[in-house]
Structures are given as structure tokens and as C-alpha cells.
C-alpha positions as protocol buffer text, in pm:
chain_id: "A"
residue {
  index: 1
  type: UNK
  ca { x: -1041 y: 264 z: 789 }
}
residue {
  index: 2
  type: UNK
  ca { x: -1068 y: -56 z: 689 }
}
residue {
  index: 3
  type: UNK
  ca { x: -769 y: -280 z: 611 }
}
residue {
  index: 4
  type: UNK
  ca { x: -752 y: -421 z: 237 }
}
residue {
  index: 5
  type: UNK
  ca { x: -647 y: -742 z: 133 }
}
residue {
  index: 6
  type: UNK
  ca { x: -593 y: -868 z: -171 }
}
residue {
  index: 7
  type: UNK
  ca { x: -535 y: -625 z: -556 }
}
residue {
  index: 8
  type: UNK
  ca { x: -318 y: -407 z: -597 }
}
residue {
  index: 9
  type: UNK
  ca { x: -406 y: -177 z: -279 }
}
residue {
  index: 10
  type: UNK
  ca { x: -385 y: -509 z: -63 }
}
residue {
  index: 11
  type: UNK
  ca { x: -23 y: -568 z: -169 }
}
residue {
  index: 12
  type: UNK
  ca { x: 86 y: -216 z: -129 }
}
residue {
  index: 13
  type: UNK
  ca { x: -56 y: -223 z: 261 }
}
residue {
  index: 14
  type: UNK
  ca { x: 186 y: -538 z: 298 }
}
residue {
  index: 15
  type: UNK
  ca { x: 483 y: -425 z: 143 }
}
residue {
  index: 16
  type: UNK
  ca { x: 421 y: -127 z: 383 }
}
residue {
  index: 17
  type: UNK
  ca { x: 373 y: -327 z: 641 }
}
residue {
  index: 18
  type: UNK
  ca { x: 663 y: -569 z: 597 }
}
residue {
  index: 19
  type: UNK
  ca { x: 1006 y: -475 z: 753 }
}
residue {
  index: 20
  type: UNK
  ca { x: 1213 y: -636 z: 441 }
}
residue {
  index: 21
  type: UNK
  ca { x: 1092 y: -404 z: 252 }
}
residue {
  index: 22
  type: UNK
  ca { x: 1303 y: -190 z: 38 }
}
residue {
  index: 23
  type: UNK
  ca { x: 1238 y: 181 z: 33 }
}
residue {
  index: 24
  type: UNK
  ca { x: 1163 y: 214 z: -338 }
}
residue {
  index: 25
  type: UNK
  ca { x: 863 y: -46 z: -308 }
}
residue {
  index: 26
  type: UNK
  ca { x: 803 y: 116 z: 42 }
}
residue {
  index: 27
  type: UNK
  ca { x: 776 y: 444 z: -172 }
}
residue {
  index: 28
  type: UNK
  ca { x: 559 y: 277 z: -438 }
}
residue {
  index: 29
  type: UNK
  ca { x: 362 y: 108 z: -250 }
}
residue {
  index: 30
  type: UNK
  ca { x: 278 y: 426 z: -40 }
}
residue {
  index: 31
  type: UNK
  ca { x: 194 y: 612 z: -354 }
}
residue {
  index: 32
  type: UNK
  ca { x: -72 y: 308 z: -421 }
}
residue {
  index: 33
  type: UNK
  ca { x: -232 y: 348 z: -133 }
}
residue {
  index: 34
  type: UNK
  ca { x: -258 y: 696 z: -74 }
}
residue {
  index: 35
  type: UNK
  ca { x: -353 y: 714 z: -452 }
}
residue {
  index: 36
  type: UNK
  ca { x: -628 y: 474 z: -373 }
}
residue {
  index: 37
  type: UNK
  ca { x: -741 y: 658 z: -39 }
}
residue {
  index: 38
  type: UNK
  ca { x: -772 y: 946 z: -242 }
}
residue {
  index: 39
  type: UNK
  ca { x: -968 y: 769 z: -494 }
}
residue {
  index: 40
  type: UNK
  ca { x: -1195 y: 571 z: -305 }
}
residue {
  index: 41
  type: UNK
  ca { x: -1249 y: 706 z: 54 }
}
């Protein structure tokens, strides 16, 4: 799959993606993306 940059769905794959992250935005920003996945793909 291809990797997204930039929106919404581009900022959720780097919060994922980041270490710092805390696990509420890891949480949210999962729910984007698999949102989006399911959405679009």
C-alpha cells in the first residue's frame, strides 16, 4: 500500500509512526487510518 503524506491520513501515519507519541493520538490516529483504508482501498 502506498504510504500517504500530507491531510489528515498523512498525519495520522506519522503520529503512528513517531515514538513520542502518546497513546490517545496513537489510538486516534489509528482509527484515521484504518477509517480511511476502509474508505478508500
Amino acid at each position: 500500500m502506498a504510504v500517504h503524506h500530507g491531510g489528515k491520513v498523512g498525519k495520522a501515519a506519522k503520529t503512528l509512526a513517531t515514538k513520542g507519541s502518546s497513546k490517545s493520538a496513537k489510538s486516534k490516529a489509528g482509527k484515521t487510518l484504518a477509517d480511511h483504508k476502509a474508505e478508500k482501498h
